[in-house]
Each structure stands twice: as C-alpha cells, then as structure tokens.
C-alpha positions in Angstrom: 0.0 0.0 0.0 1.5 3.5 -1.0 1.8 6.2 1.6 0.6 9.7 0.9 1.3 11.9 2.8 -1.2 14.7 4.4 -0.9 18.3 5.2 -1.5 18.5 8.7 -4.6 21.2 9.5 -3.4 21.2 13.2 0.3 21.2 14.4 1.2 22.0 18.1 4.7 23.4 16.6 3.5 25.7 14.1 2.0 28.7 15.5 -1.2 29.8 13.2 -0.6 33.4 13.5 1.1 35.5 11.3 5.5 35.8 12.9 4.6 39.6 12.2 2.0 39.8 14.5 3.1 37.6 17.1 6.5 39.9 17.0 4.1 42.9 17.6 2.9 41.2 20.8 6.0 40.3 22.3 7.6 43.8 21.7 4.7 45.5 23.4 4.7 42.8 26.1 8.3 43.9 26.6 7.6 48.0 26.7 4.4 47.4 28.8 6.7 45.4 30.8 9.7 47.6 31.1 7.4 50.9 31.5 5.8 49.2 34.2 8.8 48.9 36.1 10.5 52.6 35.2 6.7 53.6 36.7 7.2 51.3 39.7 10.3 53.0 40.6 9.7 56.5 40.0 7.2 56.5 42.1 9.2 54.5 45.0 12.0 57.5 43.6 9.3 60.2 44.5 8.2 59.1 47.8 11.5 57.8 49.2 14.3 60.2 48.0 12.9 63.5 49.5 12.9 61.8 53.5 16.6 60.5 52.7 18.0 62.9 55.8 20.5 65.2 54.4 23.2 63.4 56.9 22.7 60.1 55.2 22.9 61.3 51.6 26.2 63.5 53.1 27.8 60.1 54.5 26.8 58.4 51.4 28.1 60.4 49.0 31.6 60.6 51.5 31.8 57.5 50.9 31.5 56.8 47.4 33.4 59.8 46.0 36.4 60.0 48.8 38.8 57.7 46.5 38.4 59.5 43.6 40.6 62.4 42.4 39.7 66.3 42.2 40.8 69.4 41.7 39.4 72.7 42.9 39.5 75.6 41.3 39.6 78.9 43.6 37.6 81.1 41.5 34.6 78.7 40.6 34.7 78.3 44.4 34.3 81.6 45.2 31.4 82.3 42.6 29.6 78.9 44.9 30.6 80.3 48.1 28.3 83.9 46.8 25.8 82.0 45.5 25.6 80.4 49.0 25.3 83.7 51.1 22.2 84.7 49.6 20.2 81.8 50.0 17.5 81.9 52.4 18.5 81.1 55.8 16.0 78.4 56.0 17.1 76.7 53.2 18.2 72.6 53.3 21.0 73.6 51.4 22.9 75.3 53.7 23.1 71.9 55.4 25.4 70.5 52.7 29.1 71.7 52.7 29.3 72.1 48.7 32.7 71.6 46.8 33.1 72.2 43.1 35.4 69.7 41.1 37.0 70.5 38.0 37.1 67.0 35.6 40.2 67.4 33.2 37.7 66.3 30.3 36.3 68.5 27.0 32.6 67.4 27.9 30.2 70.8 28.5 28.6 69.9 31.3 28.8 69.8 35.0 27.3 67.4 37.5 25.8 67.4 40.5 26.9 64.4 42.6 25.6 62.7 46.0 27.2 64.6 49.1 27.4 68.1 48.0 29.9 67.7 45.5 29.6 69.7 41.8 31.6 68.3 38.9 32.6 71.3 36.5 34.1 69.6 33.2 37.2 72.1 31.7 35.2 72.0 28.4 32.3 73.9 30.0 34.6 75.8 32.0 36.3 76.9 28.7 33.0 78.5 27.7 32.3 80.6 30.2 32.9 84.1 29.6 31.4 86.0 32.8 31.4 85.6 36.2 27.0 85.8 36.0 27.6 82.7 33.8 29.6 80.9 35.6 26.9 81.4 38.2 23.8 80.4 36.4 25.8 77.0 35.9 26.7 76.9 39.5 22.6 77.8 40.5 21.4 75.3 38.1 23.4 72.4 39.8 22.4 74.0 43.5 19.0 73.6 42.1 19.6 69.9 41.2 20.3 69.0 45.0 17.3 71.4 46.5 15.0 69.3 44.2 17.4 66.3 45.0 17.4 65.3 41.0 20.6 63.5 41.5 19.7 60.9 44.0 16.4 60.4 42.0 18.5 60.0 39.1 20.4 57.6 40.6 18.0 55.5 42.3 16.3 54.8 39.4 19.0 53.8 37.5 20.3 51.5 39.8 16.9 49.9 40.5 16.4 49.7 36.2 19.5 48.4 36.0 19.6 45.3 38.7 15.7 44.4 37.7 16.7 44.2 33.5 19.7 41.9 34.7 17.1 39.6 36.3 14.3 39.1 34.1 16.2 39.3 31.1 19.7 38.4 31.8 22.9 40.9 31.4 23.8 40.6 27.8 21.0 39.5 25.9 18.9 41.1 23.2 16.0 41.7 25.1 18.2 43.6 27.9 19.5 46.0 25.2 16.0 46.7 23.8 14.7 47.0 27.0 17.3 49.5 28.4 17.0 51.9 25.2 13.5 52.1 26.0 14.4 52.6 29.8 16.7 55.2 28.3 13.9 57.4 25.9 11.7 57.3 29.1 14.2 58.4 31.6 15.4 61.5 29.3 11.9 62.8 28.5 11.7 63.2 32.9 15.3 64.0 32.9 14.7 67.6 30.9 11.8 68.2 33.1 14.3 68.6 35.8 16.8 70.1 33.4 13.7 73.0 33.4 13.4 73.2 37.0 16.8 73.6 37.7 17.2 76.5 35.2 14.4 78.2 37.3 16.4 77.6 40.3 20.0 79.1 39.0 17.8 81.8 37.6 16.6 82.9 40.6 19.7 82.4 42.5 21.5 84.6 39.9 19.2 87.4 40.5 19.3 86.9 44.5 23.6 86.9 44.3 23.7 89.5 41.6 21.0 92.0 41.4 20.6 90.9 38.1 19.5 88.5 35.0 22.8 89.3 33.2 24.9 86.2 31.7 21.8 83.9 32.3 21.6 83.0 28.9 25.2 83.4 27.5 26.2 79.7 28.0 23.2 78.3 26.1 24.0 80.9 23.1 27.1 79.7 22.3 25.9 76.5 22.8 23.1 76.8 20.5 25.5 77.5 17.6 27.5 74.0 18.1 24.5 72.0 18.2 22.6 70.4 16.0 19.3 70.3 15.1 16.4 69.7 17.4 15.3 66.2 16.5 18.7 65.3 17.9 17.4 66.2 21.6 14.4 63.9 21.1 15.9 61.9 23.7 18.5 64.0 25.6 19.0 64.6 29.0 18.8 68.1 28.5 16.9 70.4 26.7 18.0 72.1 23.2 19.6 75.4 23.9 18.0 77.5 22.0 14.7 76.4 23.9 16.5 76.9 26.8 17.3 80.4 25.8 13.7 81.2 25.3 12.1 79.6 28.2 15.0 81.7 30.4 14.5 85.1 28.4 10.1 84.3 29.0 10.9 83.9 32.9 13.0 87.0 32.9 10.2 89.3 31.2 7.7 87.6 33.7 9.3 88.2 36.7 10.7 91.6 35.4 14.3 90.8 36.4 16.7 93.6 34.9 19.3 92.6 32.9 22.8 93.9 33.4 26.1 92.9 32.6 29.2 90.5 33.6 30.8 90.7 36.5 34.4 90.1 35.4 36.8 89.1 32.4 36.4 85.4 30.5 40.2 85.3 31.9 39.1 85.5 35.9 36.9 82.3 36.1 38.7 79.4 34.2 
C-alpha cells in the first residue's frame, strides 16, 4: 500500500498566527513590561528620595566619591561660596558643605553628585565668559540638589539596571531593547528637571547678583555648536535655543533687569 502523505490542519509546533504579528505582541509585552517597572520606581523614587535625611545622603556620597581624584579651582569656588550667602536662611541647602570639582575632560557639562559635591568639566569651563555665567551654571546644579534630581537619578537607574539583569539576563537582546527604552523614558523626565533647575540658578543669579545678566550666555554659544532639534528627542537636557527662550520668557515675567558680567572670560577658568 502506498503512503501519501497529508498536510497536517493542526500542528502544536507551528504557531497559526502571522511571525509579524506575534513579534508585535512580544515587543509590546516587553515595553508594557519595562514601563511598568520605570513607573514602579519613580514613584518608589518620589516618595523615598525626599525623606533620605541630608546626613545620610552627606555620609553616602563621602563614601562613594572619597577615593576619587579632584581638583578645585579657587575662582569657581568663590562664585559657589556667593551664591551660597544669599540663600535663604531656612534653606536645606545650607546643610550640605558644597565643593566644586573641575574634571580634566572636554565634555560641556557639570554634574551634581551625592554629598554636595559639583563636577565642572574644563570644556564647559572653557566657555564661560562672565562671572553671571559661571553662576547660572553653578545655581542650576544648586538647584539639582534642592529638588534632590541626583539621587532620583540615581535611584532609578540602579533599580532599572539590577531588575533588566534579572528578568532578562545581562547581555542579551531583550536587555538592550529594554534599556534603550528605559533610556527614551528616563530623558523625556530627565529635561523636566533640566527646566526646574534652570528656574532655580535663575533665581539664585538674580538673588547673588542684582541681576539676569549672563543667564543666557552659555546656552547661546551653545546653540551654535549644536545640532538640530530632532537630535534632543531623547536627551538629557533640553535644546539650547529652547533653553534660551524659556530663560529670556521667565525673565520678562518676573521683570528681572538685565545687566552685565561681572568680570573678564580670563578671571573664572
């Protein structure tokens, strides 16, 4: 008797959906999955981090950063120390004994870091062309640590981090999909914060100054080496040039006179 063979209209093995489909599912299984968690822990972020006591996030940061090398720079530490005077004398801030690091790197940035430590990279420093402006930099990092951004920051990252490693494993596929989506999600809150900050060193500026003069000058020189908006899609920080307006709209609001530097590019780097 001769075999024929028949197609099989039911097969365990074979799935009967279309692979494009099923692929749909499992990559929005894996966002709802991963935004889930992000969720989770921002909101454990918001409700633990701002009753961390001062003290502990002091001896924390003491800790972690006491091994690794700095160097201070007098005149950026003088421009804190001002900037410190004039805050309010119920402020938490005045709790923290502040020190400003210069990093021997070409990054613009700076960085506020657990403790009361702020990270000034040279390339930023190269930029600055005013005293005011070096101040806005310094009152947007202060602002950082009275919203306590940086221990949020790092909370979450931590906790994103450790739970990725143990649902998905270190180094596979799904970690890396998952932690660029982690990523978009995190820098979309992260220039929320970049915002609030810039209110903060605004104000400060003002309160140490008299004045709204050199607020801006950073971002403007900024805004010409940048790129394109689209680019800050998912960046930590803002684009400048929206910075710039945002800054120049809060200055005609609160009808803060503009005046200008205090001193030569020379004096502060």
């Amino acid at each position: 008797m001769k075999y024929t063979p028949k197609e099989l209209s039911e097969n365990v093995n074979v799935s009967g959906g279309h692979p494009l489909v099923e692929l749909a599912w499992l990559a929005g299984g894996l966002a709802a999955i991963i935004a889930v968690i992000w969720l989770g822990l921002f909101l454990v972020a918001e409700l633990v981090i701002p009753r961390v006591p001062i003290d502990v996030e002091i001896w924390a940061g003491n800790r972690l950063l006491s091994q690794q090398a700095h160097r201070d720079n007098p005149s950026v530490t003088r421009v804190l120390r001002h900037l410190l005077a004039v805050l309010p004398g119920d402020s938490p801030l005045r709790r923290y004994n502040f020190s400003v690091t210069v990093a021997e790197n070409d990054t613009v940035n700076a960085l506020a870091l657990p403790g009361g430590r702020i990270v000034v990279f040279l390339g930023l420093l190269k930029q600055v062309r005013s005293e005011n402006e070096m101040a806005m930099v310094l009152g947007h990092e202060l602002g950082h640590f009275a919203h306590r951004d940086h221990l949020r920051g790092l909370g979450r990252g931590l906790g994103v981090a450790l739970a990725v490693a143990m649902i998905f494993g270190r180094d596979s596929a799904a970690a890396s999909c998952a932690t660029n989506l982690v990523h978009g999600l995190e820098m979309r809150y992260s220039q929320r914060q970049e915002r609030n900050a810039d209110v903060f060193g605004l104000d400060l500026l003002v309160a140490g100054y008299g004045h709204a003069g050199g607020a801006t000058g950073i971002f403007s020189r900024l805004a010409g080496e940048s790129g394109g908006k689209a680019a800050y899609v998912l960046a930590s920080h803002p684009h400048p040039e929206d910075r710039i307006s945002a800054l120049k709209k809060m200055i005609a609001e609160k009808g803060y006179r503009i005046g200008a530097g205090q001193c030569s590019p020379g004096k502060v780097n």
